[in-house]
Residue frames as qw, qx, qy, qz and C-alpha x, y, z in Angstrom:
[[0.137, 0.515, -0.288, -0.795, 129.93, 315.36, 148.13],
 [0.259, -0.095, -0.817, -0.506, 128.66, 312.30, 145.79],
 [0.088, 0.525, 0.782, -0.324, 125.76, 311.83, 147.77],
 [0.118, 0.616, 0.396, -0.671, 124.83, 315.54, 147.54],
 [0.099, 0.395, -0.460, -0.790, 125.77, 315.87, 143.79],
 [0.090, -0.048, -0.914, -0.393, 123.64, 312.90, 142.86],
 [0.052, 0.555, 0.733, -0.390, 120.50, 313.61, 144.67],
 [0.145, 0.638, -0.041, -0.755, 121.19, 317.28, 142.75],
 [0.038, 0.132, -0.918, -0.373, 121.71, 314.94, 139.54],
 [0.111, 0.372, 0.919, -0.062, 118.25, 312.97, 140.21],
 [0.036, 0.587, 0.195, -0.785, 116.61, 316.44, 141.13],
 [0.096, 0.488, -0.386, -0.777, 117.56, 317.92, 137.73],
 [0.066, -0.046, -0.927, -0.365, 116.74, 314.56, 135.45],
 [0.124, 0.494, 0.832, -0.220, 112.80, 314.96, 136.93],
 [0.201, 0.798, 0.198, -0.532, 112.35, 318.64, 136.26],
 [0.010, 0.347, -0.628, -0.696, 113.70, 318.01, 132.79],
 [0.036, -0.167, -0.939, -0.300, 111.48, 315.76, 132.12],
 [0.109, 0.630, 0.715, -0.283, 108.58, 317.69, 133.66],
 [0.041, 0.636, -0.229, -0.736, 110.00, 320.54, 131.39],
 [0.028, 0.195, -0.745, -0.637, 109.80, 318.55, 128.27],
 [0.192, 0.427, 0.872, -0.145, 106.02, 317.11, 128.69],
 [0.089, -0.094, -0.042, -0.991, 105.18, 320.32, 128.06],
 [0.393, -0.484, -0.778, -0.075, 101.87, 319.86, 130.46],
 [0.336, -0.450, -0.497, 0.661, 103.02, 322.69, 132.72],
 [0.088, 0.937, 0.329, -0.077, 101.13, 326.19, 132.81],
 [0.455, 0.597, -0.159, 0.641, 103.27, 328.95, 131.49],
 [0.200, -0.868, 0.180, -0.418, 103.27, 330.38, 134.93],
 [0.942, -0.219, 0.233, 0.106, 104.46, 326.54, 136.79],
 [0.942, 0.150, 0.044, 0.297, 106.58, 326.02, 134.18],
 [0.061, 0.865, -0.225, 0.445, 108.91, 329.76, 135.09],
 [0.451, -0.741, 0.381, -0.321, 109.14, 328.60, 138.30],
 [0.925, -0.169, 0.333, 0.071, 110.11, 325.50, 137.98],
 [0.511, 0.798, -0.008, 0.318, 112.57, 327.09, 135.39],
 [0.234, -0.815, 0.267, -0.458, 114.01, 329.43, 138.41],
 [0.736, -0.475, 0.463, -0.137, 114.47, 326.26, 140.55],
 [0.889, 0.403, 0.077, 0.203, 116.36, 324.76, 137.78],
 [0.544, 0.596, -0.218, 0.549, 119.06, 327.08, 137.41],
 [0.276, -0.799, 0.367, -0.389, 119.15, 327.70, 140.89],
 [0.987, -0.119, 0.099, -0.035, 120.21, 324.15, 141.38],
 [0.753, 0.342, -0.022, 0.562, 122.85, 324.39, 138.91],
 [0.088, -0.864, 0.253, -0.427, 123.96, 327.31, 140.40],
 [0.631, -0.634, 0.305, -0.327, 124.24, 326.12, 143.39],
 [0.975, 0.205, 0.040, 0.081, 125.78, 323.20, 142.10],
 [0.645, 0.485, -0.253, 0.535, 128.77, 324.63, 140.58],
 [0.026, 0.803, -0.422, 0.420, 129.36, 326.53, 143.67],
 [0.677, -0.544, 0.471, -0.157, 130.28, 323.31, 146.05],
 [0.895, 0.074, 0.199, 0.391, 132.18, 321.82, 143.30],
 [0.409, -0.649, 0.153, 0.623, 133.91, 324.99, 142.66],
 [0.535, 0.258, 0.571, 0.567, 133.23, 325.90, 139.21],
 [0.099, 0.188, 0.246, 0.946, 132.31, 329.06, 137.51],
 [0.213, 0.438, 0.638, -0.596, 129.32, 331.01, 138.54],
 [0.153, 0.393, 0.718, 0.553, 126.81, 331.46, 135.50],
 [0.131, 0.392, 0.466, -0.783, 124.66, 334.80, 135.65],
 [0.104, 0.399, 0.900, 0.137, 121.69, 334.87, 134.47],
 [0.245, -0.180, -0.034, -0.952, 118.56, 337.40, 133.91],
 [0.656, -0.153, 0.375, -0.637, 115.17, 337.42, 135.54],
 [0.906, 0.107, 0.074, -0.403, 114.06, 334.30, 133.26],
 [0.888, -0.277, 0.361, -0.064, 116.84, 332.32, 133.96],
 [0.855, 0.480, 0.097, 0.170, 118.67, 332.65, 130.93],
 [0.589, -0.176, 0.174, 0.770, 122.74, 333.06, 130.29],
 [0.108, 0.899, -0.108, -0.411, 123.58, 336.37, 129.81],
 [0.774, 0.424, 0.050, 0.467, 125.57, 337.12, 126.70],
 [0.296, -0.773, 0.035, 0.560, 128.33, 339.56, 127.32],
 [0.230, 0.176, 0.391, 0.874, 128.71, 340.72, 123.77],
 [0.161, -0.562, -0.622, -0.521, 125.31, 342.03, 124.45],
 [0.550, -0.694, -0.373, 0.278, 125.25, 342.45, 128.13],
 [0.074, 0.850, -0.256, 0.455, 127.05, 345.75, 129.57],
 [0.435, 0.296, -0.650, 0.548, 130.23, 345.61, 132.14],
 [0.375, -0.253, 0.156, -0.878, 127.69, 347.07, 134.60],
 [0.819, -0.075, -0.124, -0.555, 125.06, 344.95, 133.79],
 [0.828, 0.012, -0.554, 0.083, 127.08, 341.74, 133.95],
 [0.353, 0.247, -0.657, 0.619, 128.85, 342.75, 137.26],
 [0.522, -0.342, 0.303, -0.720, 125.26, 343.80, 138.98],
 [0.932, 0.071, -0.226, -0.275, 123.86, 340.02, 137.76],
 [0.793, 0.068, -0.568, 0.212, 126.75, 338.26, 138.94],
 [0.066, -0.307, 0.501, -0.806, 126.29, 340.12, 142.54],
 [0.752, -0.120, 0.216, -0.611, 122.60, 339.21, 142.92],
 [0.890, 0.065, -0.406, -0.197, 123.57, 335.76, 141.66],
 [0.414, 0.344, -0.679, 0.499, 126.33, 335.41, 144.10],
 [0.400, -0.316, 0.317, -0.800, 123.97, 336.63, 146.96],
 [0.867, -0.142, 0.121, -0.462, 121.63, 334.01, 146.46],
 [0.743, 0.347, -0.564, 0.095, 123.92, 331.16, 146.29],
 [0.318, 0.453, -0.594, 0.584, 125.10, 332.20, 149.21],
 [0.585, -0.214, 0.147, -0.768, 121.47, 332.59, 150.99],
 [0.852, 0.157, -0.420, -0.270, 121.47, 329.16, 149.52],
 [0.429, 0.270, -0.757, 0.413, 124.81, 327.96, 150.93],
 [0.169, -0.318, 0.498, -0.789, 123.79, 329.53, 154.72],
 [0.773, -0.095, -0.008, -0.628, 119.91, 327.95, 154.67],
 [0.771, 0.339, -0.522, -0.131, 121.57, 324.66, 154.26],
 [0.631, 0.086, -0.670, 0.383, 123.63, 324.85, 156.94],
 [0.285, -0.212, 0.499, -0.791, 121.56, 326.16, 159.17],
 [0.831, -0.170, -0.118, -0.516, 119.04, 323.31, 158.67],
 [0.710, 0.280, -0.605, 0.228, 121.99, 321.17, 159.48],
 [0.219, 0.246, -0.647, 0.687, 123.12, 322.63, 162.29],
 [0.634, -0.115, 0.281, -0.711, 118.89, 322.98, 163.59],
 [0.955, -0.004, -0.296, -0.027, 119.03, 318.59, 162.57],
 [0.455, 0.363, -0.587, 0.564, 122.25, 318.40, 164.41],
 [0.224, -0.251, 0.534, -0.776, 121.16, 320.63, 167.88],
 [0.790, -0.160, 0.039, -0.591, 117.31, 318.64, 167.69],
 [0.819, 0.248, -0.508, -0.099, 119.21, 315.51, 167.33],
 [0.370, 0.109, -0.620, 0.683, 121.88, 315.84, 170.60],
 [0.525, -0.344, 0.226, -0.744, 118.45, 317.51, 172.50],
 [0.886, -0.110, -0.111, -0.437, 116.37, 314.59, 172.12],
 [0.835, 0.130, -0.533, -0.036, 119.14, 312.55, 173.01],
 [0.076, 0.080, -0.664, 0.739, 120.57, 314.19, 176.42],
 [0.598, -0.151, 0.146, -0.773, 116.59, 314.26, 176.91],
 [0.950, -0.036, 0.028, -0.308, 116.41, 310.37, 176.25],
 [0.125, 0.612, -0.779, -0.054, 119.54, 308.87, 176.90],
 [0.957, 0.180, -0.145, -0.175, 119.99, 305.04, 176.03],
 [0.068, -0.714, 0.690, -0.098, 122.55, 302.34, 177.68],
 [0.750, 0.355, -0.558, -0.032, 123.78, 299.35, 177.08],
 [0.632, -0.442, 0.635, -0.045, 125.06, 296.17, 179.09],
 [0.709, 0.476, -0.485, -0.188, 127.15, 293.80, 177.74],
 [0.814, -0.288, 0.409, -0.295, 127.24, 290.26, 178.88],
 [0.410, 0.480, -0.773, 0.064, 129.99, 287.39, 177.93],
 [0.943, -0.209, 0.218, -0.139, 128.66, 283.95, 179.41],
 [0.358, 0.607, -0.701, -0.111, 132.28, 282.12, 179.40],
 [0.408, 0.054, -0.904, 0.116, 131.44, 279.07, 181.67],
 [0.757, -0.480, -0.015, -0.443, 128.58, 277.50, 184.20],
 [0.338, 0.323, -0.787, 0.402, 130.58, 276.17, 187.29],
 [0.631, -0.131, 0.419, -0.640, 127.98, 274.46, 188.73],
 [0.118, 0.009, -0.988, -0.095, 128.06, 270.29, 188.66],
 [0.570, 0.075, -0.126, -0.809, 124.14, 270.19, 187.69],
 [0.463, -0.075, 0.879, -0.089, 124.02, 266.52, 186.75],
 [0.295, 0.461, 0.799, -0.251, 121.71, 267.12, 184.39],
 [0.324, 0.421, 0.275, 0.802, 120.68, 269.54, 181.26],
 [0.158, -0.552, -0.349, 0.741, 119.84, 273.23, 182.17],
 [0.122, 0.820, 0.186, 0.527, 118.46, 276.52, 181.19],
 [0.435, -0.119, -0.080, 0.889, 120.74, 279.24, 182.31],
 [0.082, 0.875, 0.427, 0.215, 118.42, 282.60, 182.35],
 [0.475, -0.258, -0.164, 0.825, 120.40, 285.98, 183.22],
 [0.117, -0.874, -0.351, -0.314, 118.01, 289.34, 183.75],
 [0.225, 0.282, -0.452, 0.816, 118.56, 292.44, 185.51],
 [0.443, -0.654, -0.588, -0.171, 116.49, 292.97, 188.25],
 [0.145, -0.639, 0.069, -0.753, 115.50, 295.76, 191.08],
 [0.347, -0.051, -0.820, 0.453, 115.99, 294.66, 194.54],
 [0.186, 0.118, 0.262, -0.940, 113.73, 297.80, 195.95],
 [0.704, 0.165, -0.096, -0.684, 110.67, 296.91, 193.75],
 [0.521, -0.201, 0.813, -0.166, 111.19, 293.15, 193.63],
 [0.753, 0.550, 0.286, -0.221, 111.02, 293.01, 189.97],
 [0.605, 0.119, 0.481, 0.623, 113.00, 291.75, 186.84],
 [0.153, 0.806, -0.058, -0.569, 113.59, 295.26, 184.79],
 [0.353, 0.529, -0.481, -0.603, 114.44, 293.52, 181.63],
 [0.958, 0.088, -0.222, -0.159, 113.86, 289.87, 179.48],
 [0.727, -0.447, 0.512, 0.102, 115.78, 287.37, 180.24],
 [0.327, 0.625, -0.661, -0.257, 119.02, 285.96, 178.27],
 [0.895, -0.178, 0.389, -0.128, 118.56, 282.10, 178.02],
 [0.244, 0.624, -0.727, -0.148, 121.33, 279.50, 177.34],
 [0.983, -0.117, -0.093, -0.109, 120.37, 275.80, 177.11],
 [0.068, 0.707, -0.704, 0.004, 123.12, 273.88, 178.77],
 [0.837, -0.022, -0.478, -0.264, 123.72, 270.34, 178.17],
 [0.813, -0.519, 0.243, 0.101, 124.54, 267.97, 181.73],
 [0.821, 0.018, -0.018, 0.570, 128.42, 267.54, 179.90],
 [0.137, -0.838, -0.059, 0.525, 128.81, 271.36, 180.87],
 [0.328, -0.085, 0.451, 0.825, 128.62, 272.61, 177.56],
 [0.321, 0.329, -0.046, -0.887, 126.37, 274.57, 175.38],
 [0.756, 0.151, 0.629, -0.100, 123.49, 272.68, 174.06],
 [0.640, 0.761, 0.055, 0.090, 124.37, 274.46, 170.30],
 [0.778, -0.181, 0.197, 0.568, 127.80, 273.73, 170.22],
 [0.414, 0.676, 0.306, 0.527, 127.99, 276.57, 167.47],
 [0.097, -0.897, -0.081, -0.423, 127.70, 279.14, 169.78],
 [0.854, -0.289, -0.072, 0.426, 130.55, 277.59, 172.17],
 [0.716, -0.151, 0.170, 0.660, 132.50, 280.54, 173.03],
 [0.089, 0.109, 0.152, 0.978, 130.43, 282.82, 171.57],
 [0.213, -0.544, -0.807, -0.085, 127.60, 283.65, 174.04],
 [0.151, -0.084, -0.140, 0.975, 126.76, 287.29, 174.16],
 [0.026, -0.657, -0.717, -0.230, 124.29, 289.48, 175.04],
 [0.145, 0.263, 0.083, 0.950, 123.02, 293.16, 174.93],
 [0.153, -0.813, -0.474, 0.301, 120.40, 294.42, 177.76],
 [0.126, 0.090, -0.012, 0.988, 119.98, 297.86, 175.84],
 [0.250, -0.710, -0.241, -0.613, 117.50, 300.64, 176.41],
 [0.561, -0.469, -0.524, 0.436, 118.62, 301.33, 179.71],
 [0.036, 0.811, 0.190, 0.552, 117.41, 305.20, 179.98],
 [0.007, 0.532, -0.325, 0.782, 117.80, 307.84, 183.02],
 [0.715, -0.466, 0.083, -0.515, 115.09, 306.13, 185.06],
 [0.943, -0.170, -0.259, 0.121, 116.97, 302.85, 185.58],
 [0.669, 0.160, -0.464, 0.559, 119.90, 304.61, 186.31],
 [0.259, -0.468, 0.353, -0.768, 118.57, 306.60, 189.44],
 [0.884, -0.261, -0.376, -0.092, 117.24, 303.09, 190.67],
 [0.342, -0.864, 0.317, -0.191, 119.17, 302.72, 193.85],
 [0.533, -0.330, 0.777, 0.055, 120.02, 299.13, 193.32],
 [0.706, 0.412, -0.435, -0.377, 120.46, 296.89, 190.00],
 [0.680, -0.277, 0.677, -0.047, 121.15, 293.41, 190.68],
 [0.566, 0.367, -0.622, -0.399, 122.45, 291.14, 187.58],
 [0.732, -0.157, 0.514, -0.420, 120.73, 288.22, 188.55],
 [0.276, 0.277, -0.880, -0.271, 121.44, 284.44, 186.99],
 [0.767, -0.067, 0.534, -0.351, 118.79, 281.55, 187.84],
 [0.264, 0.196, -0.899, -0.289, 119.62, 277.85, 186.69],
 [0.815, 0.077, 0.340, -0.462, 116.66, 275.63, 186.20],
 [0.218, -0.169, 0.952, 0.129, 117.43, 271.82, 185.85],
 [0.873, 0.077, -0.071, -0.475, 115.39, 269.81, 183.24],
 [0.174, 0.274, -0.945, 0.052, 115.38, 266.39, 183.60],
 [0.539, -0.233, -0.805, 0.081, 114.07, 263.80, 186.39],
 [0.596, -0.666, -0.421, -0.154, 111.86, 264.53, 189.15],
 [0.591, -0.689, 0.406, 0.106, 114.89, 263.98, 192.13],
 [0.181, 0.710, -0.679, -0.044, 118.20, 263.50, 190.87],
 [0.345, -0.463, 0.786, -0.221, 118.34, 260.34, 193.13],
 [0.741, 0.088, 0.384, -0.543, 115.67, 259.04, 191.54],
 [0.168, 0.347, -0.812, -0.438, 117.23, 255.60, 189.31],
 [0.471, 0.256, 0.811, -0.236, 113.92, 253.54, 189.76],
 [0.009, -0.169, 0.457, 0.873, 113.09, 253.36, 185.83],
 [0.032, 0.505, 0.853, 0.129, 109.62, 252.50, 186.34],
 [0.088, 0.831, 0.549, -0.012, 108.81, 255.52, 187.07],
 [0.424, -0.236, 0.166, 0.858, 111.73, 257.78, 185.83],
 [0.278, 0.880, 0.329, -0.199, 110.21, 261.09, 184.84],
 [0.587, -0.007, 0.295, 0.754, 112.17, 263.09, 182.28],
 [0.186, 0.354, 0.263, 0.878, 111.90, 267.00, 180.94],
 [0.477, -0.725, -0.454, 0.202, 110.57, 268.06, 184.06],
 [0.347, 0.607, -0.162, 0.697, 111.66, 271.90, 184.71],
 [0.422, -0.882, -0.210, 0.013, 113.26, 272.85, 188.17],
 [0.036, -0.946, 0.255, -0.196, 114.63, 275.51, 189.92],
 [0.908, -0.245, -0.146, 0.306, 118.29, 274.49, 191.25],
 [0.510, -0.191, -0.099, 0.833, 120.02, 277.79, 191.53],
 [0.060, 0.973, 0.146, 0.171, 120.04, 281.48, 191.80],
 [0.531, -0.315, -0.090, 0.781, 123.11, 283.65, 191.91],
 [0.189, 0.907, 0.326, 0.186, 122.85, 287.22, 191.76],
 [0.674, -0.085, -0.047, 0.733, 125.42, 290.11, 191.58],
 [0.110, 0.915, 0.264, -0.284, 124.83, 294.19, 192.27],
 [0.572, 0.463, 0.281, 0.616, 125.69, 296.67, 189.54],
 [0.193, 0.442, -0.239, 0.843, 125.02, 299.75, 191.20]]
């Protein structure tokens, strides 16, 4: 309700000011007259306040002047449109509402959520930890890969993030999930030294990336 009163609030503060410039044609500046007091109108009726009737050009009726008649036809036709007002409103709602829930049972969007809590794997050595989903049928990775640097004392090389290593494979739509097979696939690649075995420091080689695992696990 403050949202809708202040936007009516902002609304009102421009066309005053385009009312006072006095730049507008006499025929601009009626209408824009009409859409003034239909504002307020409309206004008072979703805070619940008195309806105000009005003649053709927008102006308060007097009712020392006005007949019982006259004031009861004017506060019918003003009631009408308020109401025309009220209805139009919430039928563009409800037509943003129905186009909104289409387009989304037409494009639906899912989520995985991933919690790395420990690598149990005696490396020797520092790692990259990569975790993707991938398609067994088409022999392809279907999304990026999540990388975690791990250091050779089996911890995280950013200690900061110890404990808190998460990740979110979204956009997963309708087409991945008719895939027959998802695999959640892990691969650990050792940097370091050439061969583990290797302690000859003449030629010890060092940030060298290889492969030294693959584990992989089906989702559906």
């Amino acid at each position: 309700m403050f949202r809708n009163v202040r936007h009516m609030i902002y609304d009102l503060i421009e066309w005053r000011s385009q009312i006072l410039s006095g730049t507008l044609p006499q025929d601009e500046l009626k209408e824009l007259k009409k859409k003034v007091t239909a504002k307020i109108d409309y206004g008072n009726r979703i805070l619940d306040l008195d309806l105000v009737v009005r003649d053709e050009d927008g102006n308060i009726l007097d009712p020392e002047q006005t007949s019982t008649i006259s004031l009861f036809r004017a506060h019918e036709i003003a009631s009408k449109q308020v109401e025309e007002r009220l209805q139009e409103e919430k039928s563009q709602k409800q037509n943003i509402d129905i186009n909104r829930q289409a387009k989304f049972a037409a494009t639906p969007s899912f989520a995985l959520f991933v919690n790395l809590k420990n690598v149990v794997c005696k490396i020797g050595e520092d790692a990259e930890v990569l975790m993707s989903l991938y398609d067994p049928l088409e022999s392809k990775f279907i999304s990026e890969n999540y990388l975690v640097r791990w250091s050779s004392c089996g911890l995280p090389k950013d200690i900061d993030r110890l404990h808190n290593l998460r990740a979110v494979f979204t956009d997963l739509g309708s087409k991945d999930l008719k895939r027959e097979k998802i695999s959640f696939v892990c691969q650990i690649v050792r940097v370091g030294r050439m061969e583990l075995r290797d302690n000859n420091t003449r030629k010890l080689t060092s940030g060298l990336r290889r492969p030294f695992g693959v584990a992989g696990n089906f989702l559906c």
